[in-house]
py3Dmol code that shows the C-alpha trace and the ligand (Angstrom):
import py3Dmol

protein = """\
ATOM      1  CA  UNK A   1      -6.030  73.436 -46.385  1.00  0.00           C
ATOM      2  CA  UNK A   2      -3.018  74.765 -44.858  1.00  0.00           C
ATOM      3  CA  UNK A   3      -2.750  78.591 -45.318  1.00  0.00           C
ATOM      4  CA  UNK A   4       0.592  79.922 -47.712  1.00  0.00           C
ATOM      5  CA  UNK A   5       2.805  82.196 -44.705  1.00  0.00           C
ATOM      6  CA  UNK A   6       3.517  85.758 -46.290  1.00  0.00           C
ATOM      7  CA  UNK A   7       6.150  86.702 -47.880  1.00  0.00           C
ATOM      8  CA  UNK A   8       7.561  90.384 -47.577  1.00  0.00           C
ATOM      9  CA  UNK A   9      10.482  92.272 -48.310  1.00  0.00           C
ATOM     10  CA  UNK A  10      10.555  96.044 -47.248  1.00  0.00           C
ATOM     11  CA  UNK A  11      13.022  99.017 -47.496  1.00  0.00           C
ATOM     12  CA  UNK A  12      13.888 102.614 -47.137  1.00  0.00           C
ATOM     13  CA  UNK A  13      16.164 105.025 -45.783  1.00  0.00           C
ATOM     14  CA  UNK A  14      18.313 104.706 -42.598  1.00  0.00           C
ATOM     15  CA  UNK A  15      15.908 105.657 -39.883  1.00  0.00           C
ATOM     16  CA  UNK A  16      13.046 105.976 -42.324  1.00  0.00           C
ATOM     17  CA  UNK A  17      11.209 103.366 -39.715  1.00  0.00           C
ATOM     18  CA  UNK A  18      12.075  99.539 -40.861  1.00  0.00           C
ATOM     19  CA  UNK A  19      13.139  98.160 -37.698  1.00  0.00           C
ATOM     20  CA  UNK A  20       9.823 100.046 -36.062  1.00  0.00           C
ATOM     21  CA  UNK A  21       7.568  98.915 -38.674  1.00  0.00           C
ATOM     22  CA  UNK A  22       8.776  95.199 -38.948  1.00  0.00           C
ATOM     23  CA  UNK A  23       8.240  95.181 -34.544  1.00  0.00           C
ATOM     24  CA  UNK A  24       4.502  95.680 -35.254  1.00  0.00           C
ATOM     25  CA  UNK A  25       4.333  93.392 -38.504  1.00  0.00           C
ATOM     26  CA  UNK A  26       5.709  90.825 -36.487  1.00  0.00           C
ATOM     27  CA  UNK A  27       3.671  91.028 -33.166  1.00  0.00           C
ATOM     28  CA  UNK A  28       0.660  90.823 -35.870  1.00  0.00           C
ATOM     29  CA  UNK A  29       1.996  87.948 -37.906  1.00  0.00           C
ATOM     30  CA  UNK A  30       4.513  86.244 -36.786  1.00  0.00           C
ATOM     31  CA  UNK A  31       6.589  86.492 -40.002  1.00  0.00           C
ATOM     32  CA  UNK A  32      10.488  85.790 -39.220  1.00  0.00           C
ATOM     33  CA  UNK A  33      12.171  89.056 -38.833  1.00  0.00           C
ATOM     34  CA  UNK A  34      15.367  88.696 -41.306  1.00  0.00           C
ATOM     35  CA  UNK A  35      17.670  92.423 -40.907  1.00  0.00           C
ATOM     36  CA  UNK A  36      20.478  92.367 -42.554  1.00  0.00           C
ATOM     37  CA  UNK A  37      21.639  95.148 -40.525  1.00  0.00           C
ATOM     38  CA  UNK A  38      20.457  93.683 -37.225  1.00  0.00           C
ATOM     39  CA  UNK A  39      22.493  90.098 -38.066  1.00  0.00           C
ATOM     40  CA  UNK A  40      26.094  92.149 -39.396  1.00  0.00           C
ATOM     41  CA  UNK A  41      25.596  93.249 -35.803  1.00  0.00           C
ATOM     42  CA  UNK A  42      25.632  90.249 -33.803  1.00  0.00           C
ATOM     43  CA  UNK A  43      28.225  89.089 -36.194  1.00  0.00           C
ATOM     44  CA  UNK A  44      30.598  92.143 -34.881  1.00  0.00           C
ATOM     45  CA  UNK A  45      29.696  91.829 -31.392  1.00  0.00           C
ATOM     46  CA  UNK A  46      30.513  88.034 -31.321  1.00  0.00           C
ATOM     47  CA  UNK A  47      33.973  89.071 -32.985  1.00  0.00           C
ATOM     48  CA  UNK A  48      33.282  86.366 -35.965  1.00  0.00           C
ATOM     49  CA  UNK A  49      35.600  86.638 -38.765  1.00  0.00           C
ATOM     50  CA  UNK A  50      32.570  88.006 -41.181  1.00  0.00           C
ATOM     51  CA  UNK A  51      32.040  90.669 -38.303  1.00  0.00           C
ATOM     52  CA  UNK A  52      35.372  91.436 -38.288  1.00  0.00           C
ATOM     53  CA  UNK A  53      35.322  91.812 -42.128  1.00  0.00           C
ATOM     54  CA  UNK A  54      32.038  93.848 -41.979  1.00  0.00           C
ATOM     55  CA  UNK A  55      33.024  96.371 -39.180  1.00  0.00           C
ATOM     56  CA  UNK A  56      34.918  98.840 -41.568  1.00  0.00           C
ATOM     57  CA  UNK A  57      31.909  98.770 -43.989  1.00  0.00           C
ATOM     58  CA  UNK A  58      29.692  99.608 -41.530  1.00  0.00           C
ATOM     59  CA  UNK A  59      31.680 101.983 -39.771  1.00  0.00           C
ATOM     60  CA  UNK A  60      32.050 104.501 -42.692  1.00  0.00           C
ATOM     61  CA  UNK A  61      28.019 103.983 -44.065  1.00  0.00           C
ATOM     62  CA  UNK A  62      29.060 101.643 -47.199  1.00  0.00           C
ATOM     63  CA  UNK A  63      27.413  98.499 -48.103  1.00  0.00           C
ATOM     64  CA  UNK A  64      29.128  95.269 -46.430  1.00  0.00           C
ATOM     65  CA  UNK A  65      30.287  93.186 -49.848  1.00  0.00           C
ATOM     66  CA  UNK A  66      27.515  91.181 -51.344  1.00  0.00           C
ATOM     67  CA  UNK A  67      28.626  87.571 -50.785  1.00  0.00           C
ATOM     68  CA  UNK A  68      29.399  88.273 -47.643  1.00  0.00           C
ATOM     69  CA  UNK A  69      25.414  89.621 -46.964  1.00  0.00           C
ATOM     70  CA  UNK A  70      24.038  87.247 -49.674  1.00  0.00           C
ATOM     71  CA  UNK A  71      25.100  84.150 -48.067  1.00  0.00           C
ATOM     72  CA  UNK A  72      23.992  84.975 -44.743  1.00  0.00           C
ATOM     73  CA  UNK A  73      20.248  85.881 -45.261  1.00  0.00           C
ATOM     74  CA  UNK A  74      20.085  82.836 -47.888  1.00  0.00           C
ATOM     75  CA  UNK A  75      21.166  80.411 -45.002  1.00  0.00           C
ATOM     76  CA  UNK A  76      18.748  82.179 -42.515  1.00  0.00           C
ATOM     77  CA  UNK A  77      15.961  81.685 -45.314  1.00  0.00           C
ATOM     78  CA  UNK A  78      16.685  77.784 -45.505  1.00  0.00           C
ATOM     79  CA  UNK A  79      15.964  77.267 -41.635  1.00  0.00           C
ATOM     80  CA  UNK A  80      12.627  75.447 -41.247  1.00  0.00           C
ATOM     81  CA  UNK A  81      10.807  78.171 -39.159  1.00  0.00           C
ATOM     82  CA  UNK A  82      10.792  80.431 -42.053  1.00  0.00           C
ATOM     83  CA  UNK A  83       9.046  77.918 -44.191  1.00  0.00           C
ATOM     84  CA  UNK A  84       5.966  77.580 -41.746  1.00  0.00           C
ATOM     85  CA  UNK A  85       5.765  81.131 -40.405  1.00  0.00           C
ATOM     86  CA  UNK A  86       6.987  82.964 -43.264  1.00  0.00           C
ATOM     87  CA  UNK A  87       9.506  86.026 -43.633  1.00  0.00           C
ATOM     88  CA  UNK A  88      10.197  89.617 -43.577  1.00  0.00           C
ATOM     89  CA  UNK A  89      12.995  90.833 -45.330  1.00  0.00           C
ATOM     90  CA  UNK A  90      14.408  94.137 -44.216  1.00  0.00           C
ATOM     91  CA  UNK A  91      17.505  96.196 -45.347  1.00  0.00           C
ATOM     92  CA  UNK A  92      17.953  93.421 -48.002  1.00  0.00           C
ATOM     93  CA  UNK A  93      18.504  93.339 -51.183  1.00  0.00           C
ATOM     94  CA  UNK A  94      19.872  96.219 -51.259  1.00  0.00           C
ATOM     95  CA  UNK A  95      21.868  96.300 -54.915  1.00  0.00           C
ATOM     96  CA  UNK A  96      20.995  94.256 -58.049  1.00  0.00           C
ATOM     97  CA  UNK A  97      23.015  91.345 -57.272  1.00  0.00           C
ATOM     98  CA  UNK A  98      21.928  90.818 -54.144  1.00  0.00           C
ATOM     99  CA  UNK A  99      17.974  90.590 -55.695  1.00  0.00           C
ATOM    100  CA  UNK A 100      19.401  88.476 -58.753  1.00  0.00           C
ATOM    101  CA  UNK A 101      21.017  85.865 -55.965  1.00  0.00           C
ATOM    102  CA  UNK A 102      17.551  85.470 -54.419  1.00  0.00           C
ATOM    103  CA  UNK A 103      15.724  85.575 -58.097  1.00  0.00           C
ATOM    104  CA  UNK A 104      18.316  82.631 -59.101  1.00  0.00           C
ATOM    105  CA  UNK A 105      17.228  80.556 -56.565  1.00  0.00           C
ATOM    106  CA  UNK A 106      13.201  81.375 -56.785  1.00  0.00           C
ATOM    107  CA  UNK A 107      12.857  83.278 -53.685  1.00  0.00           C
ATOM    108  CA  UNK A 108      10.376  86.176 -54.358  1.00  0.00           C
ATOM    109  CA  UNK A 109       8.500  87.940 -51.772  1.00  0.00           C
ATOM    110  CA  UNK A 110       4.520  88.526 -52.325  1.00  0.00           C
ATOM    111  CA  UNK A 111       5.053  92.231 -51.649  1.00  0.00           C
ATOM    112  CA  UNK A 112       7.685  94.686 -51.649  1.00  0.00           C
ATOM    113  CA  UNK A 113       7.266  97.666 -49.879  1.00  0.00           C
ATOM    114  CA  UNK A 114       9.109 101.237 -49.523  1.00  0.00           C
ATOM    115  CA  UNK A 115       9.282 103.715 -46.593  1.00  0.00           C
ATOM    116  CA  UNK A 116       9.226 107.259 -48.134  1.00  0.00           C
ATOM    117  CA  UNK A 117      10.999 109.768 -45.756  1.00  0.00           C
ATOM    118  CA  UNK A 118      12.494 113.153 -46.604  1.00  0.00           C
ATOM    119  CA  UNK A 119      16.350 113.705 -45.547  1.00  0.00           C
ATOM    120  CA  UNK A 120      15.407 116.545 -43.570  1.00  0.00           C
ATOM    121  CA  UNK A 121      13.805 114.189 -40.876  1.00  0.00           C
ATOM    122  CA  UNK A 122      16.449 111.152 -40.852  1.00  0.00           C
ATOM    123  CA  UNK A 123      19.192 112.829 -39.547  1.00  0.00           C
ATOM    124  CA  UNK A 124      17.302 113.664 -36.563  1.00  0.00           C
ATOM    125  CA  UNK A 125      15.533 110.008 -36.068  1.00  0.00           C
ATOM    126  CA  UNK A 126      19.122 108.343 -36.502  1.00  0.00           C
ATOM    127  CA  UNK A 127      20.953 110.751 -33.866  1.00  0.00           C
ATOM    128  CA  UNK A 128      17.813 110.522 -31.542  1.00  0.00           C
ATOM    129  CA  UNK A 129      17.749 106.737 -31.406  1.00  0.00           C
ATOM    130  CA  UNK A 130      18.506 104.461 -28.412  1.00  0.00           C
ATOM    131  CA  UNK A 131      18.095 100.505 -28.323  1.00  0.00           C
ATOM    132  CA  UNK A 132      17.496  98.306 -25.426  1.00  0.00           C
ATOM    133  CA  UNK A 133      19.764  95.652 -25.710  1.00  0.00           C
ATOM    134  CA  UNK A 134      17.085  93.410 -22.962  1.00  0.00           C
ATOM    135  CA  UNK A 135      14.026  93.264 -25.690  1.00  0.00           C
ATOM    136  CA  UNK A 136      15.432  94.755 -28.857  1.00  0.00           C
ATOM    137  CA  UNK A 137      13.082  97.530 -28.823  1.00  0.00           C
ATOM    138  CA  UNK A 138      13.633 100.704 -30.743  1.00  0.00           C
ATOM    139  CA  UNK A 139      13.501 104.174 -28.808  1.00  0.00           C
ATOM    140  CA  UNK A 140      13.842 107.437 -29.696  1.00  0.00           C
ATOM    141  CA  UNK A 141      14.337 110.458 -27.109  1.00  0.00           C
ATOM    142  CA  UNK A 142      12.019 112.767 -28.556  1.00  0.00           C
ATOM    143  CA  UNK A 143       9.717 110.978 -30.453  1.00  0.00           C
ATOM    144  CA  UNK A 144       9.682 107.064 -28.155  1.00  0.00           C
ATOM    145  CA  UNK A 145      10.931 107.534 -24.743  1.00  0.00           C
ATOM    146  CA  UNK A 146      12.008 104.837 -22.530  1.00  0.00           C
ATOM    147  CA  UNK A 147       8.657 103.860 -20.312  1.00  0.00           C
ATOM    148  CA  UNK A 148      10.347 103.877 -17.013  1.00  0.00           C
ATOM    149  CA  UNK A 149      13.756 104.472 -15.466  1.00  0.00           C
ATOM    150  CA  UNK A 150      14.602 101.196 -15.544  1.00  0.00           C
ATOM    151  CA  UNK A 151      15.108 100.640 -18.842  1.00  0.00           C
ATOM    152  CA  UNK A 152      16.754 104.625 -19.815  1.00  0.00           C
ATOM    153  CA  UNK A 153      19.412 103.326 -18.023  1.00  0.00           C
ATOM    154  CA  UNK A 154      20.254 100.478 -20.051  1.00  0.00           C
ATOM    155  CA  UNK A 155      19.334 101.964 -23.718  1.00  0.00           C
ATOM    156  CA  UNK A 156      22.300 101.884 -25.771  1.00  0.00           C
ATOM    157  CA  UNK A 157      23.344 104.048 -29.454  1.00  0.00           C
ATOM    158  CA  UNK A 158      24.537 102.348 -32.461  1.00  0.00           C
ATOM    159  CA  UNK A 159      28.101 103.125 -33.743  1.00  0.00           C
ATOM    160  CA  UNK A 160      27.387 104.645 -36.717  1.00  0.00           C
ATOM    161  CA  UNK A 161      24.511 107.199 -35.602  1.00  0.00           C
ATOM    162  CA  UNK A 162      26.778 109.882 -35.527  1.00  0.00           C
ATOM    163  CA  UNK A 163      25.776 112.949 -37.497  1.00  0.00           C
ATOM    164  CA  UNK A 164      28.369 112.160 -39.343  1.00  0.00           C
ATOM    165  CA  UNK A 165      27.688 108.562 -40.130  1.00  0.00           C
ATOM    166  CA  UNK A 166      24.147 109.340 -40.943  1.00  0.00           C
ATOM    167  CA  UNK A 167      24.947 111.532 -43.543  1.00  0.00           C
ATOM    168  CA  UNK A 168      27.403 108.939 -45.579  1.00  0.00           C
ATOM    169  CA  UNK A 169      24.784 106.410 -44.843  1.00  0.00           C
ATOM    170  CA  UNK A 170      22.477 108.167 -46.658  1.00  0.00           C
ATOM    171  CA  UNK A 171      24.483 108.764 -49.658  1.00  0.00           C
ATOM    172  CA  UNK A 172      25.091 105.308 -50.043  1.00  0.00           C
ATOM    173  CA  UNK A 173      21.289 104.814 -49.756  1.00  0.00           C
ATOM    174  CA  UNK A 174      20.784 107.277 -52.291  1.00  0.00           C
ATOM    175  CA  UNK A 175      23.289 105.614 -54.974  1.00  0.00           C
ATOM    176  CA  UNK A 176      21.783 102.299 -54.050  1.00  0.00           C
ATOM    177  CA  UNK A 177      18.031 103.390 -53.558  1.00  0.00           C
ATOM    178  CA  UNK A 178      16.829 102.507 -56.449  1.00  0.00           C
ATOM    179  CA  UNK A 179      18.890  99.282 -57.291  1.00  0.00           C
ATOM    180  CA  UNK A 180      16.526  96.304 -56.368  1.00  0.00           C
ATOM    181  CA  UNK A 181      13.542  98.173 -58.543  1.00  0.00           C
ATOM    182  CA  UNK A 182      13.210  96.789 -61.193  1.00  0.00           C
ATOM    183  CA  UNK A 183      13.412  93.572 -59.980  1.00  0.00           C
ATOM    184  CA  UNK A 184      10.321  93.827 -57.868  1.00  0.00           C
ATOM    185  CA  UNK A 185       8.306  96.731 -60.064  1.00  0.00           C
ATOM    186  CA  UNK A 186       4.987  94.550 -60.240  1.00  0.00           C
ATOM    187  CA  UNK A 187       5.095  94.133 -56.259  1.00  0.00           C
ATOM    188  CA  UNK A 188       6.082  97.509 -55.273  1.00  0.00           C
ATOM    189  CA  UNK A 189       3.803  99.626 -52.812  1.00  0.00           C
ATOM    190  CA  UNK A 190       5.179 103.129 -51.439  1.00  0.00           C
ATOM    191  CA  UNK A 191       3.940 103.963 -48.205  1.00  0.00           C
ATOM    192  CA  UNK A 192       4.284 107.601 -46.830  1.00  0.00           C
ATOM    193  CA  UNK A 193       6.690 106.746 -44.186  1.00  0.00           C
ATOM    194  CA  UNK A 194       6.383 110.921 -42.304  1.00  0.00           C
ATOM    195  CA  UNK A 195       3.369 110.173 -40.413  1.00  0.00           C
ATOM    196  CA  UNK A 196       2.997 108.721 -36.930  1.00  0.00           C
ATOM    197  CA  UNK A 197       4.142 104.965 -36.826  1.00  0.00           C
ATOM    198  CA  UNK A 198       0.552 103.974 -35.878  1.00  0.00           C
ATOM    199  CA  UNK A 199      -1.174 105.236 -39.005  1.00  0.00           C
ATOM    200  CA  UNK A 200       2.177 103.831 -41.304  1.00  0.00           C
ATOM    201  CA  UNK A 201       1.027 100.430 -39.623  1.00  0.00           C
ATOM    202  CA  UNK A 202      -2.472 100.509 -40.266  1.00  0.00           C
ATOM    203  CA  UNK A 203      -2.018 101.174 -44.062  1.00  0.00           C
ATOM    204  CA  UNK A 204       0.611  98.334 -44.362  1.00  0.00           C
ATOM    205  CA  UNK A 205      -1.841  95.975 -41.981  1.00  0.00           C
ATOM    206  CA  UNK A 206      -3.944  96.850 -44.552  1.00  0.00           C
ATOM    207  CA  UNK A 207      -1.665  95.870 -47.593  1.00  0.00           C
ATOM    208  CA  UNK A 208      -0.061  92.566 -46.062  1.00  0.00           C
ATOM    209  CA  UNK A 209      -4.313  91.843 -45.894  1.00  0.00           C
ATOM    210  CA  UNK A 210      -4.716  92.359 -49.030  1.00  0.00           C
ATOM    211  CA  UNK A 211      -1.820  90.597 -50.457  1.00  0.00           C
ATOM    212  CA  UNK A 212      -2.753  87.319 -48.171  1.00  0.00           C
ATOM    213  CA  UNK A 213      -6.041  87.044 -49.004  1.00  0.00           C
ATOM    214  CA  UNK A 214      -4.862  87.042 -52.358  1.00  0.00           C
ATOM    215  CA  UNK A 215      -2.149  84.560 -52.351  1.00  0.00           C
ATOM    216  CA  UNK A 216      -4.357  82.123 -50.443  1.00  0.00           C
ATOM    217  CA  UNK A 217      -7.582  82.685 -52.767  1.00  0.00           C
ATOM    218  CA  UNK A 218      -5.169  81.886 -55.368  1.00  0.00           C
ATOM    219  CA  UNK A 219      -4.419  78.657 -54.075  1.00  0.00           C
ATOM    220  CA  UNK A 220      -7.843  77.538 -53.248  1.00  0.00           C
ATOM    221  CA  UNK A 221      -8.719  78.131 -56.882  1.00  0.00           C
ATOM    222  CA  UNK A 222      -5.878  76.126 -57.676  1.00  0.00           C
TER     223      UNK A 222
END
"""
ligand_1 = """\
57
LIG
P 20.718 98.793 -41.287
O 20.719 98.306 -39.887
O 19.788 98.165 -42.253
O 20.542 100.367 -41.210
P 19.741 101.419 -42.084
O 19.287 100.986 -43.408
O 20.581 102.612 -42.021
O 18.377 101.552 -41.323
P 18.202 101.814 -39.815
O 18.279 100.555 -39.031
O 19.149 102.914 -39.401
O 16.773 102.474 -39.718
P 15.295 101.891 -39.766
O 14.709 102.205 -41.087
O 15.227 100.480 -39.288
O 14.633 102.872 -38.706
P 14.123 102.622 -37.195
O 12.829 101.890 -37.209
O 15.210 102.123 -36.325
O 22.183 98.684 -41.904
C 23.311 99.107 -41.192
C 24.575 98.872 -42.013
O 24.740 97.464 -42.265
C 24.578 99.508 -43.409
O 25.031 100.837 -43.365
C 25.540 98.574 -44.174
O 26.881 98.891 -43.874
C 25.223 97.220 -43.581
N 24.187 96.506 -44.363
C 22.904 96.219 -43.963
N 22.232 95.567 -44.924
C 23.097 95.428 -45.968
C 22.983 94.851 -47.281
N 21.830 94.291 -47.718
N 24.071 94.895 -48.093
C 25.224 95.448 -47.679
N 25.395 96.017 -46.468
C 24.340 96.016 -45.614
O 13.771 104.143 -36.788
C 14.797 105.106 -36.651
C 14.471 106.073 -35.498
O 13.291 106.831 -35.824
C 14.155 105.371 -34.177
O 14.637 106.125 -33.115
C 12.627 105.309 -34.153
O 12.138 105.297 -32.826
C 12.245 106.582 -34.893
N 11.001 106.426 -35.673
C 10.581 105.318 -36.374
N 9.384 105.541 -36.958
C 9.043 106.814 -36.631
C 7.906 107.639 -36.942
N 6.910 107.200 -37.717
N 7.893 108.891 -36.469
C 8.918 109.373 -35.681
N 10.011 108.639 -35.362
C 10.073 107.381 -35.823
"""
view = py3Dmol.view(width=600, height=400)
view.addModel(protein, "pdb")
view.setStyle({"model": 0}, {"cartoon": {"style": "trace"}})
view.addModel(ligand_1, "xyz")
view.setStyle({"model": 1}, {"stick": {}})
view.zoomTo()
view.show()
């Protein structure tokens, strides 16, 4: 019988390791990689009209407004590859409407996980991080350095990882932490997020096994 694709939705911080964790979970499983942050990017690079909208939000560390979010990752989640690989939500929902808009129309993950980090150590990931715009990997200078020359010289730094920045961002993540909850309390897993990215992986391997095997014993009993 054909196997049921996870289902995951995962959060935390700025720079408490989503985009790092969701490379690995996706090399492993093939689960399509939805970022909220990662798409309001593209949108302002292209110069769209919801980039242009989003730009300011983004720019000062505030939440873009929810329709504008909503409606992009619920069109992303109606494309056919997500339906046979399955999906990884990350940096969304990320207030109570934005989970009630996905409860409304049935779309619940099988897990929902949360990267603990203390503020002490974010500041320092955020300002230390470089992307490669070639692959889409995620560096950092003291912790992930570039592999060769080649590509140093093309990693770029995201607007708002300013000191600055970082430090809004992370007041709007702490008036907003806690605001999609309740709506996933019986899924919810915390995963000790200050530990090398290796050993995070291995314990949420670990998890997304467990939550699988579950979901698909489920079925067969079915
Ligand atoms: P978004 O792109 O989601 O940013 P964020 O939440 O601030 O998270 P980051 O991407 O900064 O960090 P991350 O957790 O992915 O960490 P990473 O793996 O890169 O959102 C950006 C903006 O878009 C928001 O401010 C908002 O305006 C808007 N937006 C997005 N979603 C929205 C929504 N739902 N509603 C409204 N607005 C929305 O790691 C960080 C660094 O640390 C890297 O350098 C990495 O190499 C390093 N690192 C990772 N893991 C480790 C480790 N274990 N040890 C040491 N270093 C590590």
């Amino acid at each position: 019988s054909a196997k049921e694709p996870l289902k995951v939705m995962i959060s935390g911080a700025p720079a408490s390791g989503k985009g790092t964790q969701c490379q690995m979970i996706v090399e492993k499983y093939g689960l399509v990689h939805i970022s909220t942050g990662d798409l309001l990017r593209a949108e302002v690079s292209q110069g769209t009209e919801i980039g242009k909208k989003a730009k300011e939000y983004m720019d000062n560390g505030m939440l873009v407004p929810d329709d504008i979010v909503t409606d992009m990752v619920i069109s992303r989640l109606s494309q056919r590859d997500v339906k046979e690989k399955g999906w990884l939500l990350d940096g969304f929902p990320r207030s109570p409407s934005q989970a009630q808009s996905l409860e409304r129309i049935g779309i619940r993950p099988d897990i929902y996980i949360v990267l603990d980090v203390p503020d002490e150590i974010l500041i320092d990931r955020c300002v230390g991080r470089r992307l490669d715009p070639a692959t889409g990997k995620i560096y950092h200078l003291k912790y992930f350095p570039p592999e060769t020359e080649e590509v140093s010289a093309r990693l770029i730094t995201r607007s708002d990882d300013t000191q600055e920045k970082v430090k809004s961002r992370l007041e709007t993540h702490k008036r907003n932490a806690e605001a999609a909850l309740p709506t996933y309390l019986d899924l919810l897993k915390r995963v000790d997020g200050n530990r090398p990215k290796e050993i995070i992986f291995e314990e949420i391997d670990s998890l997304l096994q467990q939550v699988y095997n579950a979901v698909n014993n489920k079925n067969l009993d079915e």
